[in-house]
C-alpha positions in Angstrom: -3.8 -4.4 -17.4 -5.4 -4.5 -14.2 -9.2 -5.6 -12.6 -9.0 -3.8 -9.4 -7.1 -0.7 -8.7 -6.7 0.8 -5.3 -5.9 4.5 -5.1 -5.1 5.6 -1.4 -5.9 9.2 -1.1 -4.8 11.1 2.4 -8.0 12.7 3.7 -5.9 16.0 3.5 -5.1 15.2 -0.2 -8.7 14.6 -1.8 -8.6 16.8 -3.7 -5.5 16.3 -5.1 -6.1 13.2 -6.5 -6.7 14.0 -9.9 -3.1 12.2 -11.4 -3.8 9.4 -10.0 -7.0 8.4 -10.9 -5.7 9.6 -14.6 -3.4 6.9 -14.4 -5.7 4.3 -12.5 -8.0 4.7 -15.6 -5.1 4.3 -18.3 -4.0 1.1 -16.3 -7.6 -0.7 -16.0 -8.6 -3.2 -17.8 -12.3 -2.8 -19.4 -14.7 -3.8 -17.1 -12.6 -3.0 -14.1 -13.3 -1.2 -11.0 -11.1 1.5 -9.3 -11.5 2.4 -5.5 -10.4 5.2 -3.1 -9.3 4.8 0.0 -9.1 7.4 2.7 -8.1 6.4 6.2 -8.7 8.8 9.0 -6.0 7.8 11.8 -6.9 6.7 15.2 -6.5 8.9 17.9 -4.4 8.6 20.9 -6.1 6.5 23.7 -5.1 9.9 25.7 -7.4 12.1 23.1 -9.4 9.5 22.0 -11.1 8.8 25.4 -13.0 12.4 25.3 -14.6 11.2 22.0 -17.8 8.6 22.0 -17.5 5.7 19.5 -20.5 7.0 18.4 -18.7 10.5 17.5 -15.6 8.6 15.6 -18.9 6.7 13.3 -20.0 9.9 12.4 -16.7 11.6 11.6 -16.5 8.3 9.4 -19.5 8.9 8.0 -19.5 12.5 7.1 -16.1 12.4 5.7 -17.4 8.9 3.7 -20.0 11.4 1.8 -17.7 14.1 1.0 -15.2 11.5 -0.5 -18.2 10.9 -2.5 -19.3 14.0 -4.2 -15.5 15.1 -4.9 -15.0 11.7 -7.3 -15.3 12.3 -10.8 -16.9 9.3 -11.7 -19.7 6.9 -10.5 -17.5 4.2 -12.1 -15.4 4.9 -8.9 -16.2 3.5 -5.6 -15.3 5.2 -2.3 -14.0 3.7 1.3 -13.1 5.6 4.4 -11.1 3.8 7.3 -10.0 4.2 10.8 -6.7 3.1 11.5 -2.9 2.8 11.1 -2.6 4.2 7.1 -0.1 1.7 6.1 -1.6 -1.4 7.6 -5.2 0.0 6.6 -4.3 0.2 3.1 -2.0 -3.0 2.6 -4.6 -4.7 4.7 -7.9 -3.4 2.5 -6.1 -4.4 -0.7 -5.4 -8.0 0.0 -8.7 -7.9 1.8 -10.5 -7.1 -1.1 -8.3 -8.5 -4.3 -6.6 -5.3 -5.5 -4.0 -6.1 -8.1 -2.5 -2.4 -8.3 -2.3 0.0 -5.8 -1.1 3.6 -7.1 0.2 5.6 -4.3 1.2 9.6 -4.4 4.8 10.1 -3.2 6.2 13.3 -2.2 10.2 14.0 -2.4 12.0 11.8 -0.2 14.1 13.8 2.6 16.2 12.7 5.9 12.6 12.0 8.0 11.6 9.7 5.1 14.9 7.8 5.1 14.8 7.3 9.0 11.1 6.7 9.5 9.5 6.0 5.7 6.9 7.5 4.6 3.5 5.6 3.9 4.1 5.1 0.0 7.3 3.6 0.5 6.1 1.3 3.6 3.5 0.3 0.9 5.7 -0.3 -1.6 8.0 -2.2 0.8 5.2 -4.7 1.9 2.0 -4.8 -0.9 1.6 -8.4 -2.2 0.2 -6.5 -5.5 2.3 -4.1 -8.3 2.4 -0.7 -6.8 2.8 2.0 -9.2 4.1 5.5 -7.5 3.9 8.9 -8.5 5.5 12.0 -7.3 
């Protein structure tokens, strides 16, 4: 069904991603490619001013390779971001052609309905199919 799936995964969550990469892999078309996103969010400019650019890199880096060895698959590439997660993700899958982004939701409650949670901002705003699952 689809050539490129994106599967945002929190960095808190990696190991937790085991449904939707199931589905990813029911959903892709043969000869299609699935990638995982994690984004690491920014800093405050208050915080973020005792850290060298140099240290964020490396945080990058480091957390880059684990993303790596927890993925079941060599057929599945790995990306790690600094940033906003909502823009980050949106932004990486138009960026980089993404027809389906699968998202993992948790129960919606009363801070989700005031502020939305990332999945739903995704949903909201993806130029692609986005498939949730809770």
């Amino acid at each position: 069904m689809y050539k490129h799936i994106l599967v945002p995964v929190a960095p808190d969550h990696v190991n937790d991603c085991d449904a939707q990469l199931d589905v990813a892999r029911r959903l892709l078309d043969e000869g299609g490619k699935i990638s995982v996103l994690s984004v690491l969010e920014e800093l405050p400019s208050y915080i973020g001013s005792y850290f060298s650019k140099e240290q964020l890199k490396e945080s990058i880096a480091t957390f880059g390779n684990e993303l790596k060895t927890v993925m079941p698959s060599d057929h599945i590439t790995t990306h790690v971001l600094s940033g906003h997660p909502t823009n980050s993700v949106l932004n990486w899958a138009e960026k980089n052609n993404a027809d389906c982004i699968i998202v993992a939701s948790h129960r919606a409650g009363l801070a989700d309905l005031l502020l939305g949670s990332t999945a739903a901002r995704v949903v909201r705003h993806a130029q692609c199919s986005v498939v949730v699952l809770r």
